[in-house]
N, C-alpha and C positions, 0 to 999 in steps of 0.2 A: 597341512592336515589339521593340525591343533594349534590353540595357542597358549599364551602365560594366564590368560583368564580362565581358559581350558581347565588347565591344571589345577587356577588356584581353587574354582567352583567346587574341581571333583573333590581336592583334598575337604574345604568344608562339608559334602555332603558323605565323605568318608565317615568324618567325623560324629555328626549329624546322625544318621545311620545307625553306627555302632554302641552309642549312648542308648536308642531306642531298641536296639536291638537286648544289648545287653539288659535294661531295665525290665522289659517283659521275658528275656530269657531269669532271670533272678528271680519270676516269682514260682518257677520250674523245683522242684527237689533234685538235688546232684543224680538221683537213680533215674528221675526222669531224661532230663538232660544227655546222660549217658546210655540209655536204654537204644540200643540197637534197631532202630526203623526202621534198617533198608535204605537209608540215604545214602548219597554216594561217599561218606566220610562216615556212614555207620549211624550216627548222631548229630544230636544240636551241638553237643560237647563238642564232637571230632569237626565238624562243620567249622566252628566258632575257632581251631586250634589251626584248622587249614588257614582259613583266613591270615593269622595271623603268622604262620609258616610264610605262604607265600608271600605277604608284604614284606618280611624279614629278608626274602629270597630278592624280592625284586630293590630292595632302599638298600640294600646291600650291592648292588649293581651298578645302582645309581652314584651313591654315597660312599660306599664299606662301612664297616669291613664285610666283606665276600661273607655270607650265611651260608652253610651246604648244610642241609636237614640230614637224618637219614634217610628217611622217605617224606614225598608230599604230606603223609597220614601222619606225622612226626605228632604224640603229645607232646606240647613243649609245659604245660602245667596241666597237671592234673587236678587242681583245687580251681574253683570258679573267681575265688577272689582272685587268686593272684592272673590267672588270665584277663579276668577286666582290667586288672592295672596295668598290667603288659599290652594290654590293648590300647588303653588310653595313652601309654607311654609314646608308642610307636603311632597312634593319630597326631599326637603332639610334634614328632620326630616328622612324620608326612606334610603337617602346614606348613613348618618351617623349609625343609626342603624347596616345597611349592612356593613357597615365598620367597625364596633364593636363587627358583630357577631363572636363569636368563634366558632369552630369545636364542643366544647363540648356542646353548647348551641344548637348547631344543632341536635346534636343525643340526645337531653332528648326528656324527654315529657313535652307537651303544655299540661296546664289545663284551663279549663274559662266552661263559662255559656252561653250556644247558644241563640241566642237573639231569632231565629224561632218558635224554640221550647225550652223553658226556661228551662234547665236542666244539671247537670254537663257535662262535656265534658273531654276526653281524651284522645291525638293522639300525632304521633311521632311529633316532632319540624317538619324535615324536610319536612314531609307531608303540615304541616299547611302554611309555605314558600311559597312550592311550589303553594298551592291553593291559596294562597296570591296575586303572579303573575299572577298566570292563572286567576285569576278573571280579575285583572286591564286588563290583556290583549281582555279577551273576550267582555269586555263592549264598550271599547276602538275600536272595531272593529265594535260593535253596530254605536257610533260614527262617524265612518269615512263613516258608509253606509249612515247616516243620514247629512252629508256634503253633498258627493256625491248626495243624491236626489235634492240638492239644489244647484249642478253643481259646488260645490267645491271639488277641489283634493286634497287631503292632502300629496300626492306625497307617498314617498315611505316609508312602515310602517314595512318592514320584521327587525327582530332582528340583521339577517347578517351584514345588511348593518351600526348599529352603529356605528363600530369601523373604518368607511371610513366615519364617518361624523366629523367634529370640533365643540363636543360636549363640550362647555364649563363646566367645575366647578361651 
């Protein structure tokens, strides 16, 4: 299905992503940011706290320890600053991971306890990776429409384009 390049990509354009994200989210006033738009997290705020909800949910699955939010919509910061640094924390936490994955870890199986509906769980590794990424990326796209409404571009968001950027370590 995937493989260790798979992962390592996504984790850089995680990374990648969330710096651009964050930067054009910052030039936002906290009332903006939080201002209820109708998104499905409410906000860029609630959007930006999901993100980092479920990556906690899922590197905790991977790695631990076990994260159980209260809900998906969990604030885990309600100050901007400190969610960007929690953001960056757990980008940093995600490379290294990706960096660590081996071939064999990718073809077992993942076991955990679905927080939706609370019940064992059993799926290939690489499946759960992949849903991993494809989440960040979908919400991430929530995001940048939710810029956009508020006349910020976050420039160019396609995967291609990472490895023509000088994406520091």
């Amino acid at each position: 299905m995937i493989g260790l390049d798979y992962a390592r990509t996504m984790a850089r354009y995680n990374r990648w992503m969330n710096r651009a994200l964050y930067d054009c989210s910052e030039r936002l006033t906290d009332a903006q940011r939080k201002e209820d738009v109708g998104a499905f997290f409410k906000s860029l705020h609630g959007t930006l706290n999901h993100l980092l909800v479920g990556d906690s949910v899922w590197m905790g699955r991977f790695v631990g320890p076990v994260f159980v939010p209260t809900s998906l919509a969990q604030e885990l910061h309600a100050d901007f600053g400190e969610l960007r640094r929690a953001r960056e924390a757990m980008d940093a936490r995600i490379l290294d991971w990706a960096d660590a994955l081996t071939q064999e870890k990718l073809a077992a199986e993942l076991r955990y306890t679905s927080i939706v509906n609370p019940a064992p769980r059993v799926m290939p590794m690489a499946l759960a990776v992949a849903h991993f990424f494809n989440h960040q990326t979908h919400h991430r796209g929530q995001a940048t429409t939710l810029l956009m409404q508020r006349g910020i571009d976050p420039g160019v968001t396609d995967l291609m384009w990472i490895a023509q950027q000088d994406e520091p370590s």
